[in-house]
VEXLUM-166856 format. One record per residue (C-alpha): residue number from 1; x, y, z; residue in one letter. Coordinates in Angstrom, 1 decimal. Layout:
nr; u; v; w; rest
NUM; X; Y; Z; A;
...
END
This chain:
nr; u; v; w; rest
1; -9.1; 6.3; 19.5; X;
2; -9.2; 8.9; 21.8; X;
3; -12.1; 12.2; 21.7; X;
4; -9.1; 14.3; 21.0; X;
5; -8.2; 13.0; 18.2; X;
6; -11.3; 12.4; 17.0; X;
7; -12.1; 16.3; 17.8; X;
8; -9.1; 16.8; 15.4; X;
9; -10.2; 14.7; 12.6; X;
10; -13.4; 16.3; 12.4; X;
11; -12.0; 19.8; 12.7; X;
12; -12.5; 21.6; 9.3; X;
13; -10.8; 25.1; 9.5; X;
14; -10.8; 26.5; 5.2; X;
15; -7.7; 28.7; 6.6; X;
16; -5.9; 25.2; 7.8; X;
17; -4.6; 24.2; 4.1; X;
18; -0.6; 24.0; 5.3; X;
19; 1.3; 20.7; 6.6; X;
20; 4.1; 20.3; 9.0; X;
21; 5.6; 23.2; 10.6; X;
22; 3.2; 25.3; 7.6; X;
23; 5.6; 23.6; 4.8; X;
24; 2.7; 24.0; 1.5; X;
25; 0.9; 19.9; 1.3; X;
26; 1.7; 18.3; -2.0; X;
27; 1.0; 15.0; -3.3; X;
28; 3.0; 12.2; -5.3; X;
29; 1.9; 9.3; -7.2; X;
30; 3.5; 5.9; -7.3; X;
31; 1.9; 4.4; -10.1; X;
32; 2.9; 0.7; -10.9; X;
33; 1.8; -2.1; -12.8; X;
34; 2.9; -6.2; -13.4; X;
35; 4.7; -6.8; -16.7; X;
36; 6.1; -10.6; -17.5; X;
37; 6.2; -11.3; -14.1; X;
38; 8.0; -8.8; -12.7; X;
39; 6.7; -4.9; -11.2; X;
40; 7.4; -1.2; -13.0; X;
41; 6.9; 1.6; -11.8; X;
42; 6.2; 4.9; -14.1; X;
43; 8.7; 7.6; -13.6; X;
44; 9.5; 10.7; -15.4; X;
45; 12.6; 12.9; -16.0; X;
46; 11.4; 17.0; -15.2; X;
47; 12.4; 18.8; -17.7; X;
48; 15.9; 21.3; -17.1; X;
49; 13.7; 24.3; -16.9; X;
50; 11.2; 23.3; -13.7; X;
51; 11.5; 25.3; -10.6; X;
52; 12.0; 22.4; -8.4; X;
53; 14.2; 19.8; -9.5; X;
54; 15.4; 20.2; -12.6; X;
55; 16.3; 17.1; -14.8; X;
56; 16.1; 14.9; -11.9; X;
57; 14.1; 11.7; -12.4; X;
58; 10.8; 11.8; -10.0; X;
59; 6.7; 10.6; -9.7; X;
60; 3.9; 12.5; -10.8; X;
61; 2.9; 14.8; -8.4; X;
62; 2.7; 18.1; -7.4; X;
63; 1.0; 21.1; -4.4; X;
64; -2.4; 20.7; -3.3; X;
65; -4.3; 23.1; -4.9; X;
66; -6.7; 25.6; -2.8; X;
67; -9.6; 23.8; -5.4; X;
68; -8.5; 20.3; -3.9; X;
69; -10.0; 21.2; -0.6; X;
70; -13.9; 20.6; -0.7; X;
71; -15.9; 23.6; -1.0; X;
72; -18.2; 23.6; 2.1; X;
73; -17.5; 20.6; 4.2; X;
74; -15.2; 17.6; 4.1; X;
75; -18.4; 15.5; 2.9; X;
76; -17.8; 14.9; -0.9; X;
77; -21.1; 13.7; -1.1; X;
78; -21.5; 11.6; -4.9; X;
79; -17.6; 12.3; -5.6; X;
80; -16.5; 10.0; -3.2; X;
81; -16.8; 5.9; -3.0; X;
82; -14.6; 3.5; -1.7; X;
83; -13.1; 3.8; 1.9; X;
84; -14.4; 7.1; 3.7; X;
85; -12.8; 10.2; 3.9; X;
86; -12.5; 9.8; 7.5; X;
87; -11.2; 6.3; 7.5; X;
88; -8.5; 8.0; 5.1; X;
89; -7.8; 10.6; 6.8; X;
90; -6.9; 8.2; 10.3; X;
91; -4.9; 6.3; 7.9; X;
92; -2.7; 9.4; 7.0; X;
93; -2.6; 10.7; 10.4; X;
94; -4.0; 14.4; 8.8; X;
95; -7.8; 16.0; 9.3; X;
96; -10.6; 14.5; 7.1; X;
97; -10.7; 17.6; 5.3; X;
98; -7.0; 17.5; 4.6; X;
99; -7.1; 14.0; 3.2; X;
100; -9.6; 15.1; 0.8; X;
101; -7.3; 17.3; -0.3; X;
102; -4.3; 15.2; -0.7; X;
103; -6.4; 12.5; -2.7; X;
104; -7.6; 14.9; -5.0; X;
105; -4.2; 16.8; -5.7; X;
106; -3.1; 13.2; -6.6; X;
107; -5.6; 12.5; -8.5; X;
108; -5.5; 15.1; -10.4; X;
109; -1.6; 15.7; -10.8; X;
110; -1.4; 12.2; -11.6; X;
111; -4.1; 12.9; -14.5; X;
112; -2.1; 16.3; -15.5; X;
113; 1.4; 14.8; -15.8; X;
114; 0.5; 10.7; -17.3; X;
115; -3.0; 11.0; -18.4; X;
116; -4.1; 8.2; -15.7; X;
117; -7.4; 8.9; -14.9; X;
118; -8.2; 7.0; -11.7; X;
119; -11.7; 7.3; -11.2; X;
120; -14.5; 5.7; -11.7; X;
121; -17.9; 6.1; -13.5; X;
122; -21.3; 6.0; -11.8; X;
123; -22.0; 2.1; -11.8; X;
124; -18.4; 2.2; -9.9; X;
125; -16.4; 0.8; -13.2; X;
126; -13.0; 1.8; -13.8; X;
127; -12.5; 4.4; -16.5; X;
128; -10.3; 2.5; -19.4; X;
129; -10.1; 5.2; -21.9; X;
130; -8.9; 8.6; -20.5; X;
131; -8.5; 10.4; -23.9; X;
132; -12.5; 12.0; -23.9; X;
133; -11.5; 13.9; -21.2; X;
134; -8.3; 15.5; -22.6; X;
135; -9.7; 18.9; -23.1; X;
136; -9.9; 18.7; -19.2; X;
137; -6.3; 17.6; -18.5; X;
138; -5.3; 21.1; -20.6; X;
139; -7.7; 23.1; -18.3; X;
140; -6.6; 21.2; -14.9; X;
141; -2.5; 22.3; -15.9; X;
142; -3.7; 25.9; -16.9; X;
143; -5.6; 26.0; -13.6; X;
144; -8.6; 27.1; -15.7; X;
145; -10.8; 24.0; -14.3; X;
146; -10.9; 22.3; -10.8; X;
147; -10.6; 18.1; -10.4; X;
148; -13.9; 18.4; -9.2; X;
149; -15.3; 19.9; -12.0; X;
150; -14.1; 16.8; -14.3; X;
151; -15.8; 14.7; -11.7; X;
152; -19.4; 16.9; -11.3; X;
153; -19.6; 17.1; -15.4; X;
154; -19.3; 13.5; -16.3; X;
155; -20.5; 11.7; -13.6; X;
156; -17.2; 10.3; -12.3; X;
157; -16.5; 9.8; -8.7; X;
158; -13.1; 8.8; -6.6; X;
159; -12.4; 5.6; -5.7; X;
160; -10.3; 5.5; -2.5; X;
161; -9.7; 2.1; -3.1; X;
162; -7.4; 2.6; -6.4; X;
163; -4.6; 5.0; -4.5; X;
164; -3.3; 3.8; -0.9; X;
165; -1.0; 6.3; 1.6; X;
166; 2.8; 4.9; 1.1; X;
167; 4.7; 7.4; 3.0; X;
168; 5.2; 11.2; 4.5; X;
169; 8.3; 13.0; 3.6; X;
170; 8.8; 17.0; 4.7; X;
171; 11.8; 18.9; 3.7; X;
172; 13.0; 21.9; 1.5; X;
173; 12.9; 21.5; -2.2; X;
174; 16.0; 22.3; -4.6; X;
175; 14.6; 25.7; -5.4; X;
176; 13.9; 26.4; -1.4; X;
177; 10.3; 25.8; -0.6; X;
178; 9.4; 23.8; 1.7; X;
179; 7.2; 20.6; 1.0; X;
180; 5.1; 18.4; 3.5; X;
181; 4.4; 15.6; 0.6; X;
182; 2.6; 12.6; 1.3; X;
183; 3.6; 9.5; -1.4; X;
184; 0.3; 7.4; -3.1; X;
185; 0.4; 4.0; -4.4; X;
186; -1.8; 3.0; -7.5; X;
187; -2.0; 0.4; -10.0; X;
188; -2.2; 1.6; -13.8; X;
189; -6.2; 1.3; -14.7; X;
190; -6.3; -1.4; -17.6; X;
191; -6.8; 0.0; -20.5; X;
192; -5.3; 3.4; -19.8; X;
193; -1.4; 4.2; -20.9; X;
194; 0.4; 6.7; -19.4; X;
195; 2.6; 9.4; -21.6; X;
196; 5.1; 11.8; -21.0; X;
197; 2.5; 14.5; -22.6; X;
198; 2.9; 17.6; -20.1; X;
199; 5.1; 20.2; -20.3; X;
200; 6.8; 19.7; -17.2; X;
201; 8.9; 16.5; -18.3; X;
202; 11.3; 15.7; -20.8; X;
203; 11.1; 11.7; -21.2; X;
204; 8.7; 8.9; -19.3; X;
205; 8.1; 5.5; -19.1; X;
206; 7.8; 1.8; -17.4; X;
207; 11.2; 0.6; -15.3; X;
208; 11.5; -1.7; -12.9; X;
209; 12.6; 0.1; -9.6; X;
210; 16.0; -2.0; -9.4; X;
211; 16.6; -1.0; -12.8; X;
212; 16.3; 2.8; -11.8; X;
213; 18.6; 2.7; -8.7; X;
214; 21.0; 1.0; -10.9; X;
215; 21.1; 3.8; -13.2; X;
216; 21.3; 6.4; -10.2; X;
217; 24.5; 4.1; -8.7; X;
218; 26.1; 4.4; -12.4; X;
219; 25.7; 8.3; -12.9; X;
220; 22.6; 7.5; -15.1; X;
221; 19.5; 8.9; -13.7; X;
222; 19.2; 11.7; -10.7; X;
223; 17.3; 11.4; -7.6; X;
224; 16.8; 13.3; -4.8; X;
225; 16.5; 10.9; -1.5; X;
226; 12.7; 10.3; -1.2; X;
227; 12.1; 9.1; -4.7; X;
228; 15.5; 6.9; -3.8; X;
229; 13.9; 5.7; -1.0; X;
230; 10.8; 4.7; -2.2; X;
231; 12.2; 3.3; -5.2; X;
232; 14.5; 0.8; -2.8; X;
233; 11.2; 0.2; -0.8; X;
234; 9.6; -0.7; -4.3; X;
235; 12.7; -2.5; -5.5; X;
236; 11.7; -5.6; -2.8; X;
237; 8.7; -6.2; -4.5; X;
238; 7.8; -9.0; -7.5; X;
239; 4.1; -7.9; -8.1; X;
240; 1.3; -5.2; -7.6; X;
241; 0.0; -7.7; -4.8; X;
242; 3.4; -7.4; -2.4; X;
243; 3.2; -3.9; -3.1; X;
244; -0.4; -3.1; -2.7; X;
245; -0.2; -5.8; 0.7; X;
246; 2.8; -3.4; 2.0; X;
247; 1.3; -0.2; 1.8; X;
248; -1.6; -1.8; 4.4; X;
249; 1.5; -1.4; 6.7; X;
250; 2.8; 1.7; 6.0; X;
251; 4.4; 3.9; 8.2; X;
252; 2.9; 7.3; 7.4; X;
253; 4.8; 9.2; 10.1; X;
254; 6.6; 12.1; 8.3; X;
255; 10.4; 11.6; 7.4; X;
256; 11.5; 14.8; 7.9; X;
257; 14.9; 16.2; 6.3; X;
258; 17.2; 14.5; 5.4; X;
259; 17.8; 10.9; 7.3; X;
260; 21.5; 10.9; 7.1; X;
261; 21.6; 8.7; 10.4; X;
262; 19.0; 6.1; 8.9; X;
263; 20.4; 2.6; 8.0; X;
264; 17.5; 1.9; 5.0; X;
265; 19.4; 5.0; 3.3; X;
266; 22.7; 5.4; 4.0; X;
267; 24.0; 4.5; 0.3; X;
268; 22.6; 7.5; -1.4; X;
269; 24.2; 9.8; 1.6; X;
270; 27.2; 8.0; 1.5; X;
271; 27.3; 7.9; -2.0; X;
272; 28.7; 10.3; -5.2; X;
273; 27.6; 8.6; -8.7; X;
274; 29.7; 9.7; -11.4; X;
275; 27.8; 12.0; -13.1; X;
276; 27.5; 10.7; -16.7; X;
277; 24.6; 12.7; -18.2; X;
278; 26.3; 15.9; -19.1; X;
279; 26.2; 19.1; -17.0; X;
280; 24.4; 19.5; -13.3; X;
281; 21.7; 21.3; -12.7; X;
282; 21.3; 24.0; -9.6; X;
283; 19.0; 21.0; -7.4; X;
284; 20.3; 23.2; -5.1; X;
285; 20.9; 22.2; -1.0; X;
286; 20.1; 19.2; 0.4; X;
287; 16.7; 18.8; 2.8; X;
288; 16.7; 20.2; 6.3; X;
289; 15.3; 19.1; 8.8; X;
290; 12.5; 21.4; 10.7; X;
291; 11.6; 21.3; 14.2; X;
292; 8.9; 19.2; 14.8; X;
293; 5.9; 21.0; 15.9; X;
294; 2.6; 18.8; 14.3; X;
295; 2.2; 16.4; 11.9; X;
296; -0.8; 18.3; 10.3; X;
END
């Protein structure tokens, strides 16, 4: 690796908190798990009212927060096991001290929209009952409480083992902001169930991928094109272990817009479900692509 780019990854700039072309960083989780031999995947339908796609079937997820970046230095110190934050950050192709920020936002959207906690305690064991820290899921959605609160008060610590980079998407949202959202993988702590509890969505659960673009082919469930295309990404997988062994080998170069001339995704562009589920909702224009500038 080049001094350059190690210059870069240790660059920590509190003002430097955008992503490609200054589109706002978010974060999505992919959680899955192995049921009777075959993989599910959560997914959750946003409810009709949400700024950015409305009724449309996504992942948790959601911006990085200014809260998500550490507070003086990219070291988390005792919040932070597993993988370093540097080793991370190369992986995701981003600064060290904006990779701390994406694991954190997923972390904690992830925690705000299932109730997955994916941390773990201070001998390093998995959390398997998230319900004692509810009180903190309500102050994490009402912004009244920072993830790293939750962690500093109960001794919990992230794990970068339990959430691997999957992919980098950058494009304008239904509602016209412009996202630079990097895609997580993680496999549902045992123990731990996730719910539809949050205000943000109007039914969850446990489908197999296949199962999901089905419905999307039939008029049955609305996607925009990244969650299609991880879904068709997810849909080649048996198990946790394929998936978990694929996202060693992701490609965490952005896709940015929308990849009309791409062969992996040319059914959903070339491709009008009947809409079955009642009335449309404004998910307003499809992603455009912005010039490249940098990836971080």
């Amino acid at each position: 690796m080049t001094s350059a780019i190690h210059r870069d990854l240790d660059a920590i700039d509190p003002n430097d908190s955008r992503g490609f072309n200054g589109a706002r960083l978010s974060a999505t989780v992919i959680l899955v798990r192995d049921d009777r031999g075959k993989l599910e995947v959560w997914a959750q339908e946003r409810v009709v009212t949400m700024r950015n796609y409305p009724g449309m079937t996504v992942f948790p997820g959601g911006g990085v927060d200014p809260r998500d970046f550490p507070p003086r230095s990219w070291d988390s110190g005792n919040l932070w096991t597993g993988p370093s934050v540097v080793s991370v950050a190369r992986r995701m192709g981003v600064t060290k001290y904006k990779a701390h920020a994406l694991v954190f936002a997923a972390l904690r959207e992830v925690f705000e929209e299932s109730g997955t906690l994916l941390v773990v305690n201070d001998e390093g064991d998995l959390i398997r009952d998230a319900h004692m820290f509810h009180d903190y899921r309500e102050q994490l959605e009402t912004h009244a409480a920072a993830f790293s609160d939750l962690l500093h008060d109960n001794a919990l610590r992230v794990n970068a083992d339990l959430i691997r980079p999957w992919s980098r998407w950058v494009g304008t949202s239904s509602a016209g902001n412009r996202f630079d959202t990097f895609f997580f993988i993680a496999y549902a702590p045992p123990g731990q169930e996730p719910d539809g509890d949050s205000g943000e969505t109007d039914d969850a659960g446990w489908f197999p991928p296949g199962l999901l673009l089905d419905g999307w082919r039939a008029g049955l469930v609305r996607l925009a094109a990244p969650t299609y295309a991880q879904l068709k990404r997810l849909a080649r997988h048996n198990s946790v272990a394929g998936v978990m062994a694929d996202a060693d080998y992701s490609d965490m170069r952005p896709v940015i817009g929308d990849p009309v001339d791409d062969e992996r995704y040319r059914e959903y562009f070339t491709t009008t479900p009947t809409n079955r589920i009642g009335p449309k909702y404004d998910i307003g224009e499809p992603l455009r692509p912005d010039t490249p500038d940098t990836l971080s």
